[in-house]
C-alpha positions as CSV (number, residue, x, y, z in Angstrom):
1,X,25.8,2.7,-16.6
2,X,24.7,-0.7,-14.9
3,X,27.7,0.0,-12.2
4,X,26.5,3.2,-11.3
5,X,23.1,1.9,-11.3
6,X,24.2,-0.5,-8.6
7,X,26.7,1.9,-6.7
8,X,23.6,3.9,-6.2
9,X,20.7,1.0,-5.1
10,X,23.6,0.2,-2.4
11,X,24.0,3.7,-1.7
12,X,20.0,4.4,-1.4
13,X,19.9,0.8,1.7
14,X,22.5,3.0,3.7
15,X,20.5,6.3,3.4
16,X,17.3,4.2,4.1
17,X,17.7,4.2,8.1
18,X,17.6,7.7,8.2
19,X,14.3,7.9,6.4
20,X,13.0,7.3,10.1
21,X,15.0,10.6,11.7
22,X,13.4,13.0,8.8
23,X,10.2,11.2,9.4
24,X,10.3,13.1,13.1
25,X,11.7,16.2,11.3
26,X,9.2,16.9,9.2
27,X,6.3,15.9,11.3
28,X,7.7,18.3,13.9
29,X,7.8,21.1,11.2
30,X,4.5,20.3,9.5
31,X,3.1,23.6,10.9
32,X,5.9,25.4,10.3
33,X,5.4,24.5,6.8
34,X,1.9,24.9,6.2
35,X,2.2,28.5,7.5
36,X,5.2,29.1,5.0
37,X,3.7,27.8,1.8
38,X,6.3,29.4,-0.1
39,X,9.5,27.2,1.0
40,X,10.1,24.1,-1.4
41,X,9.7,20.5,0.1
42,X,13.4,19.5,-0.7
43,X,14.8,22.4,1.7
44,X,13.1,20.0,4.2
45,X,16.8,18.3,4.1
46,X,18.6,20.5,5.6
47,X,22.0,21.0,6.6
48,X,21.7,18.8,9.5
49,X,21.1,15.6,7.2
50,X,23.6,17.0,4.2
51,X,26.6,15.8,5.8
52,X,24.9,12.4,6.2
53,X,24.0,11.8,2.5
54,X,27.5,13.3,1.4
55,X,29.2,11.3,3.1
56,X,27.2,8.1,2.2
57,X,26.5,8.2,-1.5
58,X,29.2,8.0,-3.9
59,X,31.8,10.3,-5.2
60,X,30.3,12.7,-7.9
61,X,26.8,11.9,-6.9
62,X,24.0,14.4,-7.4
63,X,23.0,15.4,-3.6
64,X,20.1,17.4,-5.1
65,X,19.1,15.1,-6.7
66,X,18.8,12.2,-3.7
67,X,17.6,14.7,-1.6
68,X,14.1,14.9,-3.5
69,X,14.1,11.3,-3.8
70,X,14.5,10.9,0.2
71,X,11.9,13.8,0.5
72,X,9.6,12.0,-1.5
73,X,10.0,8.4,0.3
74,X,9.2,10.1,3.6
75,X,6.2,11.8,1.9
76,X,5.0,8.3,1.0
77,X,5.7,7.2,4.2
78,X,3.6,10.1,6.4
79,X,0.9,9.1,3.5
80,X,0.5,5.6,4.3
81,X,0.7,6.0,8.0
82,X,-1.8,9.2,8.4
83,X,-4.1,9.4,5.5
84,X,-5.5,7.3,2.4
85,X,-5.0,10.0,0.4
86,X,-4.0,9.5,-3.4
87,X,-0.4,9.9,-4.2
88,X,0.9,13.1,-4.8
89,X,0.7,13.5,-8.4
90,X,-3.1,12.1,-8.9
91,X,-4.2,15.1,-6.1
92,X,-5.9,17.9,-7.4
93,X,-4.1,21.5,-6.2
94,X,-5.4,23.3,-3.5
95,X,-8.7,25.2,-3.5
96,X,-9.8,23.2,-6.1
97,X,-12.9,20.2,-5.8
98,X,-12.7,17.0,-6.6
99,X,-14.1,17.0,-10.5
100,X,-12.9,20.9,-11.5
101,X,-9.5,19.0,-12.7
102,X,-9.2,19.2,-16.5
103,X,-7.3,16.6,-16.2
104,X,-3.9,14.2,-14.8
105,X,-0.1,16.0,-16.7
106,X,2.3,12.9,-16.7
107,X,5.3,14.3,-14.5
108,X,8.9,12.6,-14.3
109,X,7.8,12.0,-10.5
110,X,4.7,9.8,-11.6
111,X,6.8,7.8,-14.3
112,X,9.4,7.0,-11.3
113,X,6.8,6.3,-8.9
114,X,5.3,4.0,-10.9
115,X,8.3,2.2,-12.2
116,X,10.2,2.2,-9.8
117,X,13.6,3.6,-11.6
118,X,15.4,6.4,-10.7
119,X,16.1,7.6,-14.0
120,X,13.7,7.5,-16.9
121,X,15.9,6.6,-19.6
122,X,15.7,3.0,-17.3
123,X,12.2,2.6,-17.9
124,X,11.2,-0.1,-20.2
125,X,7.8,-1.0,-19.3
126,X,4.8,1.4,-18.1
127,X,1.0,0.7,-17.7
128,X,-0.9,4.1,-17.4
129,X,-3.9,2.6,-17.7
130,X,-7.1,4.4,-16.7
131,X,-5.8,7.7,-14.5
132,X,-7.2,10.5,-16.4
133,X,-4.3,11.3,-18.4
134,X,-4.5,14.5,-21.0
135,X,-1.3,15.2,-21.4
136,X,2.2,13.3,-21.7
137,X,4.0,15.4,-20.3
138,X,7.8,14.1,-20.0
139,X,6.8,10.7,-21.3
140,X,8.9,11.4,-24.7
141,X,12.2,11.2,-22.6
142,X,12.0,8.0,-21.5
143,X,14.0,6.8,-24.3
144,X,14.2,3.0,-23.4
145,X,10.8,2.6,-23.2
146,X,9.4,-0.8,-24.9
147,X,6.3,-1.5,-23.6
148,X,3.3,1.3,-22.7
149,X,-0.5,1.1,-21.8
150,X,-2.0,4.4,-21.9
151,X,-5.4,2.7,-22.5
152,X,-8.6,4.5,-21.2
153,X,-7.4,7.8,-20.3
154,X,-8.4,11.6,-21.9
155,X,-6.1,11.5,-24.4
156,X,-6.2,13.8,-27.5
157,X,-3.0,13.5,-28.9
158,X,0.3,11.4,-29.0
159,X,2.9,14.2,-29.7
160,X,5.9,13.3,-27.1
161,X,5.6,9.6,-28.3
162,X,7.6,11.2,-31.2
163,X,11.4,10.3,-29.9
164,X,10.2,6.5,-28.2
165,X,12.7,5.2,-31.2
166,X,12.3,1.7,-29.3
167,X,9.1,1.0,-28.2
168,X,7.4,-2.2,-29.0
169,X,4.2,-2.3,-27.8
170,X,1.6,0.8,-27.6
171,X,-1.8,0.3,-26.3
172,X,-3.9,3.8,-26.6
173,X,-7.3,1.9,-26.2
174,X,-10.6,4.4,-24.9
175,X,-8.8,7.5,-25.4
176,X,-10.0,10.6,-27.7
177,X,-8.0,10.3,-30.6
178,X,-8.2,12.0,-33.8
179,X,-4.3,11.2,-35.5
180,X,-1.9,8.9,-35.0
181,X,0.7,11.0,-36.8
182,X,3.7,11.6,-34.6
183,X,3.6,7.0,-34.1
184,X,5.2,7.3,-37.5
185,X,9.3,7.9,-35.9
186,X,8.6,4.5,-33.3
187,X,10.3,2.7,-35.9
188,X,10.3,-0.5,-34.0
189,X,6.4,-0.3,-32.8
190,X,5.4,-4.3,-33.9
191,X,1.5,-4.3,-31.9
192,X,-0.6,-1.0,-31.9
193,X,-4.1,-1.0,-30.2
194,X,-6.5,2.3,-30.9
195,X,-9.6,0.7,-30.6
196,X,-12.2,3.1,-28.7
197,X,-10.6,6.4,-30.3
198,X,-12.4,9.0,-33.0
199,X,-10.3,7.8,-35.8
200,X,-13.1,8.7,-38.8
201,X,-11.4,7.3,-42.1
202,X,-8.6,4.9,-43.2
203,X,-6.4,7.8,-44.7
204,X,-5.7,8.9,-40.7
205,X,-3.7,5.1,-40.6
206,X,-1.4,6.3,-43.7
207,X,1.2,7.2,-41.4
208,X,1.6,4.1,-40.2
209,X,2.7,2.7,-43.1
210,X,6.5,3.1,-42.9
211,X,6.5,1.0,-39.9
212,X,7.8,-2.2,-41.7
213,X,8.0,-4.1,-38.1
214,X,4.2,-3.5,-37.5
215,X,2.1,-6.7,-37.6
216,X,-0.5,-6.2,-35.2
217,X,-3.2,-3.3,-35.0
218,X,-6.6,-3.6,-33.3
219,X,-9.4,-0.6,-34.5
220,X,-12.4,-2.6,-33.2
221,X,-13.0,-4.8,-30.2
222,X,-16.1,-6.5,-29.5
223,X,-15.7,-8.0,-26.3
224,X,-15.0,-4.5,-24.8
225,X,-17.6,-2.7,-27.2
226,X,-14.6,-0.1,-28.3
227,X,-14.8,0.7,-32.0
228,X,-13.7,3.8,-34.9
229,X,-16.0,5.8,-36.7
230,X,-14.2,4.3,-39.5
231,X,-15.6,0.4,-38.6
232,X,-19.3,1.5,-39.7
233,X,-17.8,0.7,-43.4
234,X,-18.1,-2.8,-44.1
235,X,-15.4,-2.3,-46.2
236,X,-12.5,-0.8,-43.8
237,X,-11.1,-4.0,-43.5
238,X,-10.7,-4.5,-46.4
239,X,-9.2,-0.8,-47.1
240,X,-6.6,-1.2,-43.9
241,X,-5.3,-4.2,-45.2
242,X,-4.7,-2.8,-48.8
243,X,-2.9,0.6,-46.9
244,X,-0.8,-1.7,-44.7
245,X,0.2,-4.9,-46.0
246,X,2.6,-5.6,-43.8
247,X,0.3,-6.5,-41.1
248,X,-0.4,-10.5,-39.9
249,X,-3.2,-9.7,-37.6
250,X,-5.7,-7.1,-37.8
251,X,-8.7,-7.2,-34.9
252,X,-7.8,-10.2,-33.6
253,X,-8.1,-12.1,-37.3
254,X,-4.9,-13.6,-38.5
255,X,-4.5,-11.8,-42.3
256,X,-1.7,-13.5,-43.7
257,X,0.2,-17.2,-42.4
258,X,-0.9,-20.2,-41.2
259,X,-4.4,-19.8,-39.8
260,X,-5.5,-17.0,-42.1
261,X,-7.5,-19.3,-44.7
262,X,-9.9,-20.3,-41.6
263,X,-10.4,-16.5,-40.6
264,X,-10.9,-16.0,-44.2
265,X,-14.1,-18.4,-44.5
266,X,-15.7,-17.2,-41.3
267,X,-15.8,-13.5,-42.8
268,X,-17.1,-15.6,-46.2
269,X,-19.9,-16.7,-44.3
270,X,-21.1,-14.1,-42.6
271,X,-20.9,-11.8,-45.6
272,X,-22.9,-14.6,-47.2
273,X,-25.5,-14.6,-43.9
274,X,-25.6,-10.9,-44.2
275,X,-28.8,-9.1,-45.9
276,X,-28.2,-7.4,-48.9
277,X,-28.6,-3.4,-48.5
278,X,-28.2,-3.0,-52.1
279,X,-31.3,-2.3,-54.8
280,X,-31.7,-5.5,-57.2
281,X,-33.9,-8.5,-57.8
282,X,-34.4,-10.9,-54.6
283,X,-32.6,-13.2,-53.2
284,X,-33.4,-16.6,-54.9
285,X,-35.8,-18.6,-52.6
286,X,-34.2,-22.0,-51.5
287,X,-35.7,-24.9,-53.7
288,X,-36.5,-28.7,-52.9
289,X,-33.9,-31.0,-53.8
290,X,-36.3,-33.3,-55.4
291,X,-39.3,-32.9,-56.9
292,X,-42.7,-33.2,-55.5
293,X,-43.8,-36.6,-54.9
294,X,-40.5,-38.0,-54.5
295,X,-40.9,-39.3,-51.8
296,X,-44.2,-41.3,-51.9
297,X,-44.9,-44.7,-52.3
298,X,-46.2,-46.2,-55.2
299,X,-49.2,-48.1,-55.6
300,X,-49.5,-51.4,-56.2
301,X,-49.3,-53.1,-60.4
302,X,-50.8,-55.8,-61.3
303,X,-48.5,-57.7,-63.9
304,X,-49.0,-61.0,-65.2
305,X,-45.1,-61.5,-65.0
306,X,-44.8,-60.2,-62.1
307,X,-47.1,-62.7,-60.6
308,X,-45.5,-65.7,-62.9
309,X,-42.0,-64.9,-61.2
310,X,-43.7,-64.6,-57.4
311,X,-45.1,-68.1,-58.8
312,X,-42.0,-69.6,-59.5
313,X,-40.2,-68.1,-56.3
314,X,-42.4,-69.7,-54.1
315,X,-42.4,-73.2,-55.9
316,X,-38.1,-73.0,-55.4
317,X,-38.7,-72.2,-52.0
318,X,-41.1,-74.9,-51.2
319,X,-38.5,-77.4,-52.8
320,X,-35.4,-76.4,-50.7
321,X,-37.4,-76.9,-47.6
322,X,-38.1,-80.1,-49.3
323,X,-34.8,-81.2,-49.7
324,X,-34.3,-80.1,-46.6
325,X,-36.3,-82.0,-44.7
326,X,-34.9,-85.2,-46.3
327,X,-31.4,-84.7,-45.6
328,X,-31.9,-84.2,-42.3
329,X,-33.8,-87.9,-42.1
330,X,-30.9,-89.2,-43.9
331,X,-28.6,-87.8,-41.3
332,X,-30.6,-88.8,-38.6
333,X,-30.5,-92.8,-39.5
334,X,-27.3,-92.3,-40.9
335,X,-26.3,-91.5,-36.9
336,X,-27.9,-94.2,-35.8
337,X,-26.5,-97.1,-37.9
338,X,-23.3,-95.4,-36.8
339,X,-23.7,-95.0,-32.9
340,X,-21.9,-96.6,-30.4
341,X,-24.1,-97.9,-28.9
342,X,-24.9,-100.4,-31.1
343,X,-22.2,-102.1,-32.0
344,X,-20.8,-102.1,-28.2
345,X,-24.1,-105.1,-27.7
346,X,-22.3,-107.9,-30.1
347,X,-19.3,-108.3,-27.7
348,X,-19.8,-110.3,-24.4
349,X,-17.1,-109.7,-21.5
């Protein structure tokens, strides 16, 4: 698979120069083909450019098949050189205003286009993020797919994500919807994001609970103001734990692992800030740690021993200043007898 994967990249640089040729082609034909609506856009490659390709690509190639995808490189092409015009499968049909839409099908030409592989089995990552999307068309056959973002889109249900046996990663964020039934056969789905969805009670997550490799699921998100009807119960997260205990991180809040006991106090607290909706007696009023008049001084006792001690204190003071006082003039002469100077004057030189 990986050779023929190369054979044909090497094959699509040779066909490449003659993207210029059917450039000309079809601009000279544009009229042509306006006026004859009927004919399809690959008959544009005609028999003047089939003995090219044949004899370019490999053996046992599909010529059909690279002739839509040269079709479709020159229709890019005449896009970005004449018009700013969206790409072909975001334009509405013709006759039809801007807004009338219902809505964006997903087409194997937008999961190429937007990938960049040739086949969709190839495709292992796709962000689909914010183009409308009501239906999934052909997603389900892109069978390799690990990572998708189908966040903020029209979505109402996630039936072709049925046979996605290896995807990873699913991010159906802002969508509209009701069941998440048909995520229960992506038996290797580890992160799941439906925050912003219509998802009304925890029984609508029971399917998710033979997905033994799911650890992280997000129902709510703040920061983005994207919620569930069933987040207006204080206890769902509580509930969504209990139904999936398999998971690690729920919202953003580590559940289980290092890390969990601190997540674990914050939601203590603020349960503990929270007002009490219940009926019942009051909430106990804070009271003083000490009692009144703790703080105060005291006024002043007269005491007869108290005074007799003050007495005494002051007598044992004066004394030590006493002595004080005389050892230092004891030190002082002491010095003096002692100096130097003095006994230097009884010798004569």
């Amino acid at each position: 698979m990986v050779v023929q994967e190369a054979s044909n990249l090497q094959a699509l640089s040779r066909v490449l120069p003659i993207l210029r040729y059917m450039h000309i082609f079809l601009e000279q034909d544009q009229r042509h083909s306006e006026e004859q609506s009927g004919v399809h856009a690959g008959d544009s490659t005609g028999p003047r450019f089939k003995g090219q390709i044949e004899a370019i690509l490999p053996v046992g190639a599909d010529i059909d098949h690279w002739k839509q995808v040269l079709v479709y490189k020159v229709k890019e092409v005449m896009v970005s050189e004449y018009s700013l015009s969206p790409p072909p499968f975001l334009q509405s049909p013709k006759g039809e205003k801007p807004g009338e839409a219902e809505g964006v099908r997903i087409t194997s030409q937008m999961l190429k286009s937007c990938s960049g592989e040739f086949a969709l089995e190839s495709i292992l990552l796709l962000k689909l993020r914010g183009l409308g999307l009501v239906d999934l068309g052909c997603l389900g056959e892109c069978l390799g797919l690990e990572w998708l973002d189908l966040s903020g889109n029209a979505l109402t249900h996630l039936g072709p994500l049925a046979s996605l046996r290896q995807l990873a990663v699913l991010n159906v964020a802002n969508n509209r919807l009701t069941g998440l039934e048909p995520l229960a056969a992506c038996e290797n789905l580890q992160s799941l994001n439906v925050a912003g969805n219509l998802l009304a009670t925890p029984s609508q997550l029971q399917c998710l609970a033979g997905l033994r490799g799911l650890e992280y699921l997000r129902l709510r998100d703040p920061l983005a103001r994207l919620s569930n009807p069933l987040c207006a119960s204080p206890s769902y997260w509580a509930v969504v734990r209990e139904l999936l205990p398999g998971l690690k991180v729920i919202d953003s809040e580590r559940v289980t692992g290092r890390g969990s006991e601190f997540y674990q106090l914050c939601r203590d607290l603020d349960c503990s800030l929270q007002p009490s909706s219940s009926p019942g007696p009051s909430t106990t009023e804070a009271q003083p740690w000490v009692e009144p008049g703790y703080w105060e001084s005291w006024p002043p006792r007269s005491s007869s021993i108290l005074e007799e001690a003050c007495r005494q204190f002051q007598d044992t003071v004066q004394e030590c200043r006493d002595l004080d006082h005389q050892a230092a003039d004891s030190l002082a002469q002491a010095e003096q007898v002692l100096s130097p100077a003095g006994t230097a004057s009884s010798f004569v030189f």
